[in-house]
N, C-alpha and C positions, 0 to 999 in steps of 0.2 A: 651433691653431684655424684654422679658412677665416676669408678675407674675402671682405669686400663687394667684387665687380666693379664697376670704377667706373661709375657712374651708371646700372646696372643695379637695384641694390638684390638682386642674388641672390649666392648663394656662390661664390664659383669652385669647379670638382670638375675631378678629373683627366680628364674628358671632355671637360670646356672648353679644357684647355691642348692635348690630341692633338688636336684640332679644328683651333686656331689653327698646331698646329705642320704639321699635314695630315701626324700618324704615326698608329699604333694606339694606344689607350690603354692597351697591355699595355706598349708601346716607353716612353712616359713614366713607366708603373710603374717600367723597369728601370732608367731614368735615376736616379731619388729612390731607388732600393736601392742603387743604386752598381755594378749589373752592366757588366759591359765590354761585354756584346753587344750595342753601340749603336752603328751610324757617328758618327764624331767629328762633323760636319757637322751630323746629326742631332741630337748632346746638345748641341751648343753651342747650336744655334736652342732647343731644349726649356729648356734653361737659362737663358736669353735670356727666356724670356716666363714663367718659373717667380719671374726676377727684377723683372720685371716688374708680376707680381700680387702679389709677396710672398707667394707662394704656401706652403703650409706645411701635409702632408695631415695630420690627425689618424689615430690608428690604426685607427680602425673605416675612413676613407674607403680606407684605404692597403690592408685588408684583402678591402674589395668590388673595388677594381681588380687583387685576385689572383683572383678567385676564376673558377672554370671554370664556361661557359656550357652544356658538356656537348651541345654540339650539332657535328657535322661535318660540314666542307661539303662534297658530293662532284659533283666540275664536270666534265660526261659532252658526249664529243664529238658525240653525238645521240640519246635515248632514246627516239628512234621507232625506231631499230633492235631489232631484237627482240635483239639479244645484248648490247645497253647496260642494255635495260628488264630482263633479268632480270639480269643481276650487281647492277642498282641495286638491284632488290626484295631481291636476297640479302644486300647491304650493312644495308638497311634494318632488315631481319627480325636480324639479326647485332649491329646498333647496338642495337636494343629490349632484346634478351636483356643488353646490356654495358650497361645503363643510360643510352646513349646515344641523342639525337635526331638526324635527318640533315635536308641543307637538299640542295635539287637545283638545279645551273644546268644549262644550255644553251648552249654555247658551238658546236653549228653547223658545227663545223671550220673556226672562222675566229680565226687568232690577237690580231686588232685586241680581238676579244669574251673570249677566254679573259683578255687583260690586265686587259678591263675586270670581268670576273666575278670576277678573285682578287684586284682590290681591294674589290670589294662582300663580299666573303664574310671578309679581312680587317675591314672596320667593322664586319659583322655579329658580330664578336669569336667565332667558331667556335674550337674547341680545336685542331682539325688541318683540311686540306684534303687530299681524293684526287680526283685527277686519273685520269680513264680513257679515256682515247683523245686524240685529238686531237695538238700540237706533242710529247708524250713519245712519240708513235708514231715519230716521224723517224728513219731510220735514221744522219742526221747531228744532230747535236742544233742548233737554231738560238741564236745568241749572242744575240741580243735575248732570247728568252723566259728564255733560262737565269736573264742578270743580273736578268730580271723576278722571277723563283722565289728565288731568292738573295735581295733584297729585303725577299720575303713572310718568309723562313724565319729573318727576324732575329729576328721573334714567332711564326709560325706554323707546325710542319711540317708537310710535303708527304711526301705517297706517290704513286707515280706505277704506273700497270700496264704503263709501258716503260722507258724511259729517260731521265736528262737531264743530259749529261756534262757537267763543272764545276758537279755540285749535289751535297747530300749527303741527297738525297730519296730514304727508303727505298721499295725495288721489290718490287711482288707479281706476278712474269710469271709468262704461261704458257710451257711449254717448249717450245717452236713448233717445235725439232729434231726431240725427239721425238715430237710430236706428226703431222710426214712422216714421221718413220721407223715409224710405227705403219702408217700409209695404205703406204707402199711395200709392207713387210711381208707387209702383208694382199695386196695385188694382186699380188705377183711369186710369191706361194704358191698364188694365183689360175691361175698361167701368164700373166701378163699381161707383156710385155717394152715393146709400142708404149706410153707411158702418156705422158701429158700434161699438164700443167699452165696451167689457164685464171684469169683476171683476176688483181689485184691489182698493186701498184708495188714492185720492189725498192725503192724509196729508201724504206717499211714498213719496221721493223726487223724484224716476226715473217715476212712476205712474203717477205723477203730470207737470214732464218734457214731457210726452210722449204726455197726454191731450193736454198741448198748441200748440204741435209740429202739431198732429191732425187738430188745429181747423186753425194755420198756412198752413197749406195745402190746407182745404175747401176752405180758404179767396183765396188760389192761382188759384187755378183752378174754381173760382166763384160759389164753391157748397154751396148750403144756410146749416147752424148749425142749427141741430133739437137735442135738450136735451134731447130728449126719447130714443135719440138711443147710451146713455152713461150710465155707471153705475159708478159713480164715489165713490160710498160705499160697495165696493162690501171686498170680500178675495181673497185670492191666489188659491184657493181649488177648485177643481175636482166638491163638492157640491156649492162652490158659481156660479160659471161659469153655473151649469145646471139651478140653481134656478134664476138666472140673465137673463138666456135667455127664460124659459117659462115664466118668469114676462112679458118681450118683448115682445114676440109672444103672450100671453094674452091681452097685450094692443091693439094689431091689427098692430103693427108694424114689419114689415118682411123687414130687411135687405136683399140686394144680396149678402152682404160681413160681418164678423164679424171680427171684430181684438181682440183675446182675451189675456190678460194680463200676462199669463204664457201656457207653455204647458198642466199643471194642469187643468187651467178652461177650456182650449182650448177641454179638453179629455171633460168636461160637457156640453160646447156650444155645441158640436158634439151630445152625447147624447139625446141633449134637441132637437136640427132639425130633427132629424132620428124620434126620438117618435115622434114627431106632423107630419111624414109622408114626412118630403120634401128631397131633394137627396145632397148628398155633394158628387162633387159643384155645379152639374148641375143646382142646386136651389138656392143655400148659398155655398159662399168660407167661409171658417174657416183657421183661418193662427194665430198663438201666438208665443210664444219669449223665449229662451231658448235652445230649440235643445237639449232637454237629452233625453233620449233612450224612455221616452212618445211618444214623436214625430213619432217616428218610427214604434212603436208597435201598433197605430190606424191604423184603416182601414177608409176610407181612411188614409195614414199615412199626418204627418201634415206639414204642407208650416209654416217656421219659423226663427228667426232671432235665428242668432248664433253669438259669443262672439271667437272665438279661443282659449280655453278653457288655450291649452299648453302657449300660449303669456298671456293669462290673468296672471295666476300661476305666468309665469317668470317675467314678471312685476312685480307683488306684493312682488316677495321676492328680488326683484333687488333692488325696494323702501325700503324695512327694510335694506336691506344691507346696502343702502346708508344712509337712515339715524342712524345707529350703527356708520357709519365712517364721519357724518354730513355734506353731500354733498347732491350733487340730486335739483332735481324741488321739487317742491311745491305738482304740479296738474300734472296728466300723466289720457287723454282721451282713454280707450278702442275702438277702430272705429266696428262696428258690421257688420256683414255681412247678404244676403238673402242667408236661403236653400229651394230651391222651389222642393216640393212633390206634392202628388198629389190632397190634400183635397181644392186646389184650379184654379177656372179657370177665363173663360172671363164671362161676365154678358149676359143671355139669356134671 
């Protein structure tokens, strides 16, 4: 039987003890079953105040602190980007079908905020968390966020759409090699030899997978590597992709083909060719990666790798499912696809 919290006149419930200990109320669960996966620190302070109330759950209370909320949190580095906003929908549409509900943060790409979002969405008692962009993008993984995620994942798994070394958060990536070696492919069959590579940060894990996959290709088809015609410090943005390609064209270097890093810079490489007067494609193929409704809306509209937006989604919540019920793979490879438009042709 509960008691009376003193001079309360209420019950104590295992929500009052994670409160006072400032864990999950899943973490107190696993203490009173006697599970190991509790920092020692953690049970002793939980034990501590369990001895303190004389705490003692009966089996119906013991039975509602197992029970699943069936809701998942999924914490997006910015869903005003259009390729956030549709894998969320597709998460969404994927969760409904599995019975499941979804909760959205915004973490902004600021890690002060993703810390603070994966403890809101741990109180929130979610079954899993996916993480899609943001700190798992890092081509080096950051030690702060890691031991934050490790933390979460004593109650709650994590999937992540990149990486995060020293965690055991299963990954739904895309296969960002393949996904350049598709675009080389296509433009070197094109006759295209001068090609480019505009915005993006190596220190991106897919950005940085995408470069080697590039200079993998040149070595295949014996096209010599010229560095000027990479931006390897560039952004995601509409403004880097323009300023990246009149740098270029400033230098006196004119690609026949550009491969720009998102549909975003792709809309600015476009921009920056048309101003300095040459024709897309007839001058410059432009072709970038993503496939959201950008793509569509240039003129010329844009030649672009696409991801299956609905299988990316179901994947992702197929992996949290699975790890809720701790099964599943590790790693699961998104395979990317070409959508050929028209801002791209053969080299004249």
């Amino acid at each position: 039987m509960q008691v009376l919290k003193p001079n309360e006149g209420k019950p104590i419930t295992i929500y009052d003890i994670a409160r006072e200990a400032e864990v999950s109320p899943a973490t107190v669960s696993r203490v009173l079953t006697g599970n190991s996966n509790v920092r020692k620190e953690k049970r002793k302070k939980i034990l501590e105040i369990i001895e303190k109330y004389n705490f003692k759950p009966n089996a119906m209370a013991r039975g509602l602190s197992e029970t699943k909320s069936k809701i998942i949190g999924i914490l997006v580095a910015d869903v005003r980007n259009p390729f956030y906003a549709e894998l969320f929908l597709a998460c969404e549409q994927a969760a409904k079908l599995a019975g499941y509900t979804v909760m959205l943060c915004n973490s902004l790409n600021n890690m002060e905020q993703e810390e603070y979002l994966l403890d809101q969405l741990v109180q929130q008692r979610v079954d899993a968390i996916i993480q899609i962009g943001g700190r798992v993008d890092d081509l080096v993984s950051n030690m702060e966020y890691v031991e934050k995620v490790n933390q979460v994942m004593n109650t709650i798994p994590v999937v992540v759409t990149g990486k995060l070394e020293g965690t055991k958060c299963k990954m739904v990536r895309i296969d960002s090699m393949k996904a350049m070696e598709l675009l080389m492919e296509y433009l070197i069959s094109l006759g295209h030899r001068d090609i480019a590579v505009v915005g993006g940060s190596d220190k991106v894990l897919s950005t940085y997978e995408k470069l080697v996959q590039y200079r993998l290709s040149l070595q295949k088809y014996h096209i010599p590597f010229d560095p000027d015609l990479i931006s390897p410090e560039g952004t995601y943005n509409v403004e880097s992709g323009y300023r990246l390609m009149n740098e270029m064209l400033a230098k006196g270097k004119r690609p026949t083909a550009v491969i720009a890093i998102n549909d975003f810079a792709a809309a600015g490489v476009m921009h920056s060719v048309l101003e300095h007067g040459y024709r897309i494609p007839e001058d410059i193929s432009v072709v970038g990666y993503d496939n959201t409704y950008i793509s569509q809306i240039l003129n010329p509209s844009l030649t672009t790798i696409d991801y299956n937006y609905q299988y990316y989604g179901k994947s992702l919540i197929e992996a949290a499912i699975d790890a809720i019920e701790g099964k599943g793979e590790l790693l699961k490879l998104v395979t990317p696809g070409l959508m050929i438009r028209g801002s791209s042709g053969s080299r004249r």
